[in-house]
PQR file of N, CA, C, O and H, with PARSE charges and radii, in Angstrom:
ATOM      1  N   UNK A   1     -30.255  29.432-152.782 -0.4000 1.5000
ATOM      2  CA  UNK A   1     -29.765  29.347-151.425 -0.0000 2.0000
ATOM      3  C   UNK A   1     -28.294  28.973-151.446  0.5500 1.7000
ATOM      4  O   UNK A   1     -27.781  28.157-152.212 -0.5500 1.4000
ATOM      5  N   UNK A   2     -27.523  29.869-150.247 -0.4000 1.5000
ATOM      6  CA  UNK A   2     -25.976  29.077-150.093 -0.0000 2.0000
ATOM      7  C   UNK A   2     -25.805  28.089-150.144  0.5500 1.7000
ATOM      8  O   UNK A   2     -26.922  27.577-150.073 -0.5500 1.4000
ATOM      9  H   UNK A   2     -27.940  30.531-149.625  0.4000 1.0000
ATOM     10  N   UNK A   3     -24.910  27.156-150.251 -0.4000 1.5000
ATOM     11  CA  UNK A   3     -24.620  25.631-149.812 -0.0000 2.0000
ATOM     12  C   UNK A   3     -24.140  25.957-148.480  0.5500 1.7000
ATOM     13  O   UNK A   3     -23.393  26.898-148.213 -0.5500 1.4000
ATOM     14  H   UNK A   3     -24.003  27.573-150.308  0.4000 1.0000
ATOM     15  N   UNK A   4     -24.629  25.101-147.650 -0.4000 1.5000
ATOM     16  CA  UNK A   4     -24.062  24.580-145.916 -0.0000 2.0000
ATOM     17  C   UNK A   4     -24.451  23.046-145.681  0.5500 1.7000
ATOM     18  O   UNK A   4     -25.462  22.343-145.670 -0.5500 1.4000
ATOM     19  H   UNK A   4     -25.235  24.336-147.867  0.4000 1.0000
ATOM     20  N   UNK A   5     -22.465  22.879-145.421 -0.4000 1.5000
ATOM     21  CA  UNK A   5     -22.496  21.550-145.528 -0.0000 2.0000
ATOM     22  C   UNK A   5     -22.958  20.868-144.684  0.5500 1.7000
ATOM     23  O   UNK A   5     -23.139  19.675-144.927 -0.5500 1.4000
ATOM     24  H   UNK A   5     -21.643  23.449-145.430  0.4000 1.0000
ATOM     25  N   UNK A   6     -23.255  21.350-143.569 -0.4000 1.5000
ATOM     26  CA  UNK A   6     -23.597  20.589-141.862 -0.0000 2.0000
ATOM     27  C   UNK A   6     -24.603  20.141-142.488  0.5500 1.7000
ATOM     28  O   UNK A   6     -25.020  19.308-141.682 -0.5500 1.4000
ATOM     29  H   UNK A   6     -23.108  22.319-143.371  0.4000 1.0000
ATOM     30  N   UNK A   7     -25.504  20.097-143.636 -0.4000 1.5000
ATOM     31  CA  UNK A   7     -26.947  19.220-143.686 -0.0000 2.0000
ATOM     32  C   UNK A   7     -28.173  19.490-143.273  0.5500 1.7000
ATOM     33  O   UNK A   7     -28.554  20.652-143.133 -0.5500 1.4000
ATOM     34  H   UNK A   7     -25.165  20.773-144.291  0.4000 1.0000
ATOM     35  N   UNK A   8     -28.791  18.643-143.077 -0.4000 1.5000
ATOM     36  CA  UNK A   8     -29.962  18.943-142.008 -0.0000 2.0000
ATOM     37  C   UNK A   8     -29.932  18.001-140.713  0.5500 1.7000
ATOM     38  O   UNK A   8     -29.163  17.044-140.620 -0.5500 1.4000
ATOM     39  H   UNK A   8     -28.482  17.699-143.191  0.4000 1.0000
ATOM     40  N   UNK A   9     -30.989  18.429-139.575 -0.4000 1.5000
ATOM     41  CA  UNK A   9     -31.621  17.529-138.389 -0.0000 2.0000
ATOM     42  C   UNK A   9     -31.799  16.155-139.194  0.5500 1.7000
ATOM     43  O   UNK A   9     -31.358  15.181-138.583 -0.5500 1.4000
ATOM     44  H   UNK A   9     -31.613  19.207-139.651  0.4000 1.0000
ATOM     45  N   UNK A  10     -32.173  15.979-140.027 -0.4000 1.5000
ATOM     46  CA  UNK A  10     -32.965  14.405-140.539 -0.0000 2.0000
ATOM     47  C   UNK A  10     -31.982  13.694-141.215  0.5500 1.7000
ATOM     48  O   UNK A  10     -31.949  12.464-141.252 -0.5500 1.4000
ATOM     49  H   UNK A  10     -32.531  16.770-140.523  0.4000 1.0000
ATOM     50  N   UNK A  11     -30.919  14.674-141.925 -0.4000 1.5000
ATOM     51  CA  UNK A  11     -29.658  13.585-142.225 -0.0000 2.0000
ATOM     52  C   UNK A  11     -29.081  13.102-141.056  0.5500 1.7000
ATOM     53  O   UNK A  11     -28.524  12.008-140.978 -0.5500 1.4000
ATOM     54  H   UNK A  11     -30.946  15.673-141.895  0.4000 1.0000
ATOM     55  N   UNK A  12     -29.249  14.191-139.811 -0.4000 1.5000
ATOM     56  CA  UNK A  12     -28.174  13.986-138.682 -0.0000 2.0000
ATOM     57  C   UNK A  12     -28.800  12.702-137.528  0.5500 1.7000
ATOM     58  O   UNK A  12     -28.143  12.023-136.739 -0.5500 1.4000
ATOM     59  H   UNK A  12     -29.702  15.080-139.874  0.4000 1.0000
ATOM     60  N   UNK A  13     -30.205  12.691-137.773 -0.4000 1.5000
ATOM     61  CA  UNK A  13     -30.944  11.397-137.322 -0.0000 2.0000
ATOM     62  C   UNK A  13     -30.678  10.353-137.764  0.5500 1.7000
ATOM     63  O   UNK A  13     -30.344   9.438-137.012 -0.5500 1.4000
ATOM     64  H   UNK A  13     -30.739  13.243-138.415  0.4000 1.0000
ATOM     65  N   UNK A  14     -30.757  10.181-139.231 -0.4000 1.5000
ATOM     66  CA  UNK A  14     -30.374   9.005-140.143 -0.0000 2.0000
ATOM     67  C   UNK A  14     -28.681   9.079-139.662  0.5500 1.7000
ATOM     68  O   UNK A  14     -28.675   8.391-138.641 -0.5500 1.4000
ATOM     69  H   UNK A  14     -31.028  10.925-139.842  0.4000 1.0000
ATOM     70  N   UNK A  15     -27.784   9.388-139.808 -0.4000 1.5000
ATOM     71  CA  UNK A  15     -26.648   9.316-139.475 -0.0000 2.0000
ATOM     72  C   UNK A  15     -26.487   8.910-138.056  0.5500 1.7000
ATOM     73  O   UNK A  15     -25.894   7.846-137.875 -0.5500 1.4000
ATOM     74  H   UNK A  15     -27.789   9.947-140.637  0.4000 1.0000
ATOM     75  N   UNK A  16     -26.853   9.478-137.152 -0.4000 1.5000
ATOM     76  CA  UNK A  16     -26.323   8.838-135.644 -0.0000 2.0000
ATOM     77  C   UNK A  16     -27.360   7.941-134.975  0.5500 1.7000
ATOM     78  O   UNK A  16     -27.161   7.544-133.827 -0.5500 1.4000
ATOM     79  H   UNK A  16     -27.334  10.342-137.299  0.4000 1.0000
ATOM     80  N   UNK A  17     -28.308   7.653-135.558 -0.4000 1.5000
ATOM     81  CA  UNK A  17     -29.298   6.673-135.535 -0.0000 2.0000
ATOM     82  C   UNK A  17     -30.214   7.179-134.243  0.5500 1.7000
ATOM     83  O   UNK A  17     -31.432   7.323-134.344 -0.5500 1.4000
ATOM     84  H   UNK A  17     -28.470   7.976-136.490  0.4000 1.0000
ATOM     85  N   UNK A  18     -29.379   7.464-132.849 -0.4000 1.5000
ATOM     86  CA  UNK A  18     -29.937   8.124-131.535 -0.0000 2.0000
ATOM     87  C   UNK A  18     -29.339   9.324-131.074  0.5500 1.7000
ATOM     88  O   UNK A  18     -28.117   9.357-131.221 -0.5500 1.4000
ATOM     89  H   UNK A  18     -28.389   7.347-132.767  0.4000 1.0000
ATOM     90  N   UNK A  19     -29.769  10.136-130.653 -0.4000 1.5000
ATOM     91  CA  UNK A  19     -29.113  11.283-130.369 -0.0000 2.0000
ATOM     92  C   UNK A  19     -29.042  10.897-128.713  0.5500 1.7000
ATOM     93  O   UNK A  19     -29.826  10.089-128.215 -0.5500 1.4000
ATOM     94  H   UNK A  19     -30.762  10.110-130.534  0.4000 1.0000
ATOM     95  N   UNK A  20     -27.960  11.612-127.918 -0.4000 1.5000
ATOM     96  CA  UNK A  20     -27.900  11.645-126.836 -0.0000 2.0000
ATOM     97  C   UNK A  20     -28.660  12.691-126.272  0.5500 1.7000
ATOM     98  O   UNK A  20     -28.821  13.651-127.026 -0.5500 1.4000
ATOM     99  H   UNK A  20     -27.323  12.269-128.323  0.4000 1.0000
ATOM    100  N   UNK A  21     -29.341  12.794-124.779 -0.4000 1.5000
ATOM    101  CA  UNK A  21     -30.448  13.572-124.168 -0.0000 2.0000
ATOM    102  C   UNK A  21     -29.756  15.091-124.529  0.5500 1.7000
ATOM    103  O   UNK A  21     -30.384  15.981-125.103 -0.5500 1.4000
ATOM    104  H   UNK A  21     -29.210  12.014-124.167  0.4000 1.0000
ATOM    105  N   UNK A  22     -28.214  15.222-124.041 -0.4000 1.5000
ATOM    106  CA  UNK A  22     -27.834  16.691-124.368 -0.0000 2.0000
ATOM    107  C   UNK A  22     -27.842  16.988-125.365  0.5500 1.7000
ATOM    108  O   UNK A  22     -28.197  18.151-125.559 -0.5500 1.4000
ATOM    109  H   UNK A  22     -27.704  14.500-123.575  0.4000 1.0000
ATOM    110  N   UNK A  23     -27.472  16.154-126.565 -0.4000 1.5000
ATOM    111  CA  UNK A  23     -27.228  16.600-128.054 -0.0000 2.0000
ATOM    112  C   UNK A  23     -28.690  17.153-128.339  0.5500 1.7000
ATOM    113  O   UNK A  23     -28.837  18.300-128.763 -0.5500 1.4000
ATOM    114  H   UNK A  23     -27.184  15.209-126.408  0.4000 1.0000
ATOM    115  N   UNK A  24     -30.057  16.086-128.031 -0.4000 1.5000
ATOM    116  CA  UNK A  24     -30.817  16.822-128.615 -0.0000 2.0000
ATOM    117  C   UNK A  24     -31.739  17.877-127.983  0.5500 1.7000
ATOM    118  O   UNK A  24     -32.804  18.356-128.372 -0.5500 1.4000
ATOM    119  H   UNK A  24     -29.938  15.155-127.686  0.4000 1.0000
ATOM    120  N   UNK A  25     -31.064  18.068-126.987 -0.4000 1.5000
ATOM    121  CA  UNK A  25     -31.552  19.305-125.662 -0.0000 2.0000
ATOM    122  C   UNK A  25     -31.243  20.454-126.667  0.5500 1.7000
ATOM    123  O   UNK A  25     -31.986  21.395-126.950 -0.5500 1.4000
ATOM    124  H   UNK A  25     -30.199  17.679-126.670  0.4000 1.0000
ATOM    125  N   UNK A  26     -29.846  20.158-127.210 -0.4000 1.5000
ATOM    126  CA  UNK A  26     -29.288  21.208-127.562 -0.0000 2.0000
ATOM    127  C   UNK A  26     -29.532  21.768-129.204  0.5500 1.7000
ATOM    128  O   UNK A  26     -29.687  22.925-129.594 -0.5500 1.4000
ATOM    129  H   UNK A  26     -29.243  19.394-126.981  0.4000 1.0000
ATOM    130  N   UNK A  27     -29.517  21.052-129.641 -0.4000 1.5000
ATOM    131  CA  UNK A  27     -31.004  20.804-131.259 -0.0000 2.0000
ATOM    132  C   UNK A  27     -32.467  21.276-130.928  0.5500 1.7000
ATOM    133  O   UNK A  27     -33.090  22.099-131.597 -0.5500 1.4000
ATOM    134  H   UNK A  27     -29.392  20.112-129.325  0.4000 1.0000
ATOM    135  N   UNK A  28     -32.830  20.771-130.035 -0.4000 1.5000
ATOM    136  CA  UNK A  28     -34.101  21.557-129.760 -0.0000 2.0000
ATOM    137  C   UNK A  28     -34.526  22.940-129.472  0.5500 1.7000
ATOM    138  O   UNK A  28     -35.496  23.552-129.918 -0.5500 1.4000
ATOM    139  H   UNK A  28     -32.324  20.102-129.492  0.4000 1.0000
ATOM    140  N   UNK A  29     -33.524  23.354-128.557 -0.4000 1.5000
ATOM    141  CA  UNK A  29     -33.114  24.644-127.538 -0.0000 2.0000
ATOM    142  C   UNK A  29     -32.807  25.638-128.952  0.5500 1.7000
ATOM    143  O   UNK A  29     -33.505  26.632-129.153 -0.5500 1.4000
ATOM    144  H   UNK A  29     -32.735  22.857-128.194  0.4000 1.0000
ATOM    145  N   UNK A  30     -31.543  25.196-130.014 -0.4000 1.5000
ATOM    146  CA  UNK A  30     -31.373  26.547-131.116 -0.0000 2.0000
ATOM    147  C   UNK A  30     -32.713  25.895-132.264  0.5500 1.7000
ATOM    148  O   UNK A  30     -32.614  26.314-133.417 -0.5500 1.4000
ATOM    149  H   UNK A  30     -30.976  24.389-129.851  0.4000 1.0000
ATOM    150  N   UNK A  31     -33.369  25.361-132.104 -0.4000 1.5000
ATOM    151  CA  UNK A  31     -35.006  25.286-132.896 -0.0000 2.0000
ATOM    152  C   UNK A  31     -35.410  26.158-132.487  0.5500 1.7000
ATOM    153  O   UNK A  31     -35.395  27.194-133.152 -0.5500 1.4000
ATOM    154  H   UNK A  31     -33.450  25.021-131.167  0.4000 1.0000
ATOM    155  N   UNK A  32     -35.924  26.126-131.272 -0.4000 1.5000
ATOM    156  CA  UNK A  32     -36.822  27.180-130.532 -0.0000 2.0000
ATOM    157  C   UNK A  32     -36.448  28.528-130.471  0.5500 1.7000
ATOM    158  O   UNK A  32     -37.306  29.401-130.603 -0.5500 1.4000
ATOM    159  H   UNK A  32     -35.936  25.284-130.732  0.4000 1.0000
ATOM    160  N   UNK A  33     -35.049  28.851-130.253 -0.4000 1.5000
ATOM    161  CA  UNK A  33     -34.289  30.296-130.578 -0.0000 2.0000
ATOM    162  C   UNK A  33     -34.922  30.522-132.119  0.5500 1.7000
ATOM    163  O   UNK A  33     -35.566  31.482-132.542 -0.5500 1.4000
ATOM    164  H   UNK A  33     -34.352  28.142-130.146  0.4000 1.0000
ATOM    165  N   UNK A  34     -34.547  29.416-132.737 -0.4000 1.5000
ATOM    166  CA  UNK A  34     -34.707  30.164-134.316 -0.0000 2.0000
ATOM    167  C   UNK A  34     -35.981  30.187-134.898  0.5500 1.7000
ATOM    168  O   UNK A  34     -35.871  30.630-136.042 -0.5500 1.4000
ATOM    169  H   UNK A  34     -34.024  28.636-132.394  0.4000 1.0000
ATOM    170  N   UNK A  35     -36.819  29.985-134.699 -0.4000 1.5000
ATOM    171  CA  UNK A  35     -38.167  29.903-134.807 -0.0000 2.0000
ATOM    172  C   UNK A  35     -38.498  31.254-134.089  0.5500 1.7000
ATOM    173  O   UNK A  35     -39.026  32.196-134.680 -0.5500 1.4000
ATOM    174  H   UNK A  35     -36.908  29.626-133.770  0.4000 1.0000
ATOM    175  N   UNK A  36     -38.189  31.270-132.927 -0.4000 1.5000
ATOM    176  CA  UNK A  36     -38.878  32.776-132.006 -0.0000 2.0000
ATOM    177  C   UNK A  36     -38.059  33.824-132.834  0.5500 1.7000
ATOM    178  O   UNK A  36     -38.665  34.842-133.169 -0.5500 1.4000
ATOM    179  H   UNK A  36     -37.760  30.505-132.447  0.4000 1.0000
ATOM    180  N   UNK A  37     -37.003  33.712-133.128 -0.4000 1.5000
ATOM    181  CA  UNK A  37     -36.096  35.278-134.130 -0.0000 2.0000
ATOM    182  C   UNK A  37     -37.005  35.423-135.228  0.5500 1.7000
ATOM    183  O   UNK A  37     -37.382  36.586-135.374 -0.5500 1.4000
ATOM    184  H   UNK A  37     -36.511  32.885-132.855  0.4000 1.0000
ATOM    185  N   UNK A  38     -37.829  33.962-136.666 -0.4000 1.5000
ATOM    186  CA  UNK A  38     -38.377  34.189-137.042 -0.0000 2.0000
ATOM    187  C   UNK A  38     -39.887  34.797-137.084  0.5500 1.7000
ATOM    188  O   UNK A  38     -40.580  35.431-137.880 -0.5500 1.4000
ATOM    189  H   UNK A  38     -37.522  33.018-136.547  0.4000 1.0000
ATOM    190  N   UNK A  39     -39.983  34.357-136.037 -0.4000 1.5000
ATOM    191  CA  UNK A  39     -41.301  34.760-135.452 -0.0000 2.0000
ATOM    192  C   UNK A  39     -41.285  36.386-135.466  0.5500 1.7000
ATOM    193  O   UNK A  39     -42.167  37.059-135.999 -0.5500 1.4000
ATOM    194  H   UNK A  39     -39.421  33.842-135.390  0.4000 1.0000
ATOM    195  N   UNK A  40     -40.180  36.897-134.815 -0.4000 1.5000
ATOM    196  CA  UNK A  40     -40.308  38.373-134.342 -0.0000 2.0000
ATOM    197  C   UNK A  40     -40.117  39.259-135.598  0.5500 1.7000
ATOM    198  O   UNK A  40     -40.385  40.459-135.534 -0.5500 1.4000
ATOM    199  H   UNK A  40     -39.463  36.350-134.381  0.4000 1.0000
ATOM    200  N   UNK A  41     -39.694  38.735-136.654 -0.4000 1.5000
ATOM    201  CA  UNK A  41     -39.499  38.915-138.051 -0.0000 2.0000
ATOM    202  C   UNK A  41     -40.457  39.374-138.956  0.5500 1.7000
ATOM    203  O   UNK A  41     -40.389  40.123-139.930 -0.5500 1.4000
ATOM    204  H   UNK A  41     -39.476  37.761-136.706  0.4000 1.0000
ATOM    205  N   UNK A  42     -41.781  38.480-138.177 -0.4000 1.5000
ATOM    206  CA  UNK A  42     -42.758  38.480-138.717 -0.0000 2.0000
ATOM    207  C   UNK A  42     -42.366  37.576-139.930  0.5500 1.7000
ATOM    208  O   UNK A  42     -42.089  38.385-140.815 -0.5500 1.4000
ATOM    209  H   UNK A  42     -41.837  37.871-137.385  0.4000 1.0000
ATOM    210  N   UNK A  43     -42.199  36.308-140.430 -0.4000 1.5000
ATOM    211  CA  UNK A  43     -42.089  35.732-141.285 -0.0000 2.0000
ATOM    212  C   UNK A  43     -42.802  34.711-141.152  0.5500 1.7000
ATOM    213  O   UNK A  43     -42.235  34.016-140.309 -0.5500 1.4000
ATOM    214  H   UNK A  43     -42.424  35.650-139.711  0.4000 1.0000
ATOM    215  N   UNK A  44     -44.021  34.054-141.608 -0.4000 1.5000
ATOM    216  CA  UNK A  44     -44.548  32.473-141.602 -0.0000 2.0000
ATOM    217  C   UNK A  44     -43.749  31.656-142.433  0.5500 1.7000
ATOM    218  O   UNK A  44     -43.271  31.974-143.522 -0.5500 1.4000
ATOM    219  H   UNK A  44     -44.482  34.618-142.293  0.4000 1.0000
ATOM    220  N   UNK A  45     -43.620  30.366-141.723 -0.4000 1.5000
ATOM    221  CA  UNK A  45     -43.225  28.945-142.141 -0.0000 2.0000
ATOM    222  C   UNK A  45     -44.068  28.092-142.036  0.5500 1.7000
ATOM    223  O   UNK A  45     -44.262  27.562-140.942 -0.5500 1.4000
ATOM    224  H   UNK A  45     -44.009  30.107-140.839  0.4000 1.0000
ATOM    225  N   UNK A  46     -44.778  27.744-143.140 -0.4000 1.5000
ATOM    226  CA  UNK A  46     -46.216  26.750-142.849 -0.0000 2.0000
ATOM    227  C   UNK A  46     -45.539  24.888-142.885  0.5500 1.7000
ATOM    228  O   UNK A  46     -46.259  23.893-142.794 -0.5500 1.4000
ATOM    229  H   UNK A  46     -44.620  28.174-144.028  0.4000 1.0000
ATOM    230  N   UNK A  47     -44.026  24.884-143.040 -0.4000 1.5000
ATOM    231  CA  UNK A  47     -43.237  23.684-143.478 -0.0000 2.0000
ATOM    232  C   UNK A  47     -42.302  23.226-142.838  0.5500 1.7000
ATOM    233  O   UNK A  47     -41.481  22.423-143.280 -0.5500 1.4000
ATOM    234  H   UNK A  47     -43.442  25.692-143.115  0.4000 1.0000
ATOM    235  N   UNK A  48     -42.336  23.893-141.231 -0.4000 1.5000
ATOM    236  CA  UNK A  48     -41.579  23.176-140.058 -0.0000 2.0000
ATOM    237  C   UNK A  48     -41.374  21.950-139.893  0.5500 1.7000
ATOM    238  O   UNK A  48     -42.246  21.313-139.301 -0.5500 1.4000
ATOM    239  H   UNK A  48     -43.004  24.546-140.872  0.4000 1.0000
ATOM    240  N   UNK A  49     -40.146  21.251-140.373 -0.4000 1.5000
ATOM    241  CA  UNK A  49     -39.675  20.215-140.441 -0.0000 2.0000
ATOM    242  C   UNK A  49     -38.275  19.510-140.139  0.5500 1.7000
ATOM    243  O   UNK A  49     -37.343  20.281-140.367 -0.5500 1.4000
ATOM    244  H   UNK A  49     -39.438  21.769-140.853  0.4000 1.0000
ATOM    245  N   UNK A  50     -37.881  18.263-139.691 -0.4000 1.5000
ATOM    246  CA  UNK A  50     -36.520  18.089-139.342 -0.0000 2.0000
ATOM    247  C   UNK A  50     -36.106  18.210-140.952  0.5500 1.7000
ATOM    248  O   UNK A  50     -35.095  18.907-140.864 -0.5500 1.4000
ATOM    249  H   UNK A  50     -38.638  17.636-139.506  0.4000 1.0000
ATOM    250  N   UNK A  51     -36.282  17.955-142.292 -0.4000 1.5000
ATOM    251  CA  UNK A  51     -36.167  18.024-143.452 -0.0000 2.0000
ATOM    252  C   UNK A  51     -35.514  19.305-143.749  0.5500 1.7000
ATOM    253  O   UNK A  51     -34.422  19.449-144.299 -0.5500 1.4000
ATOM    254  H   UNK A  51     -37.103  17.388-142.364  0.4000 1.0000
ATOM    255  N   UNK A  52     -36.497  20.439-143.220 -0.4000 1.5000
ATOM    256  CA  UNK A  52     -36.664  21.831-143.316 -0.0000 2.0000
ATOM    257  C   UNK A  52     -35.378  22.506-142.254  0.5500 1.7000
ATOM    258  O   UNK A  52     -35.522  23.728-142.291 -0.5500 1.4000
ATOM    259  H   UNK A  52     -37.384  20.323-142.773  0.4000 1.0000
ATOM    260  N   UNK A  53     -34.675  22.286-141.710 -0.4000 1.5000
ATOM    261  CA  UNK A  53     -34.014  22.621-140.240 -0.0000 2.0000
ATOM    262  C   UNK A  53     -32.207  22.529-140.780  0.5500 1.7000
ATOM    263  O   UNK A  53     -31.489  21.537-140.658 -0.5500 1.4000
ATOM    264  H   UNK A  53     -34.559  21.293-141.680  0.4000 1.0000
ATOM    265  N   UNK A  54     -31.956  23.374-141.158 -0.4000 1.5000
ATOM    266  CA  UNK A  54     -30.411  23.620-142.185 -0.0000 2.0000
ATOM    267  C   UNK A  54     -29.268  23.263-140.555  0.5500 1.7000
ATOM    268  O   UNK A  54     -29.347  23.844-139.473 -0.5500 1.4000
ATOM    269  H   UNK A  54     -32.540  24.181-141.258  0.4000 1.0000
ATOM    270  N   UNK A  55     -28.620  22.505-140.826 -0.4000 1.5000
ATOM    271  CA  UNK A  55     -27.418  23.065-139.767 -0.0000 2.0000
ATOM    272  C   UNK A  55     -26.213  23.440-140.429  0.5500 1.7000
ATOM    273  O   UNK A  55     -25.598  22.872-141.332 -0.5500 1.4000
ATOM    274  H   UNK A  55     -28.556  22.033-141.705  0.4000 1.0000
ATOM    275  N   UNK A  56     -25.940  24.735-139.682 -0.4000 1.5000
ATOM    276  CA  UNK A  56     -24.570  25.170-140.706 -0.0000 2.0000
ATOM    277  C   UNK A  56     -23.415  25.121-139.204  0.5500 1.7000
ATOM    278  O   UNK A  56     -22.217  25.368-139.338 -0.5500 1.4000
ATOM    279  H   UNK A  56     -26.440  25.196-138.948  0.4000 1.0000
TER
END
């Protein structure tokens, strides 16, 4: 896999300790985009996780 430095969701939890209501409106909102693109892909992910969740 590439390197992308943005991390993940779970470093970015551990790092800002609370997210604000928009920040994670807005974390949630491109989850759900990217999950439904995979979806239409036809690709399973049996390992949906903030661990699992790349931000580039």
């Amino acid at each position: 896999m590439e390197y992308l430095p943005g991390g993940d969701i779970m470093n970015l939890l551990i790092r800002e300790d609370t997210l604000t209501e928009s920040v994670a409106r807005f974390y949630i909102a491109l989850s759900a985009l990217a999950m439904e693109s995979i979806h239409k892909h036809i690709y399973i992910h049996r390992d949906i996780k903030l661990d699992n969740l790349i931000l580039d």
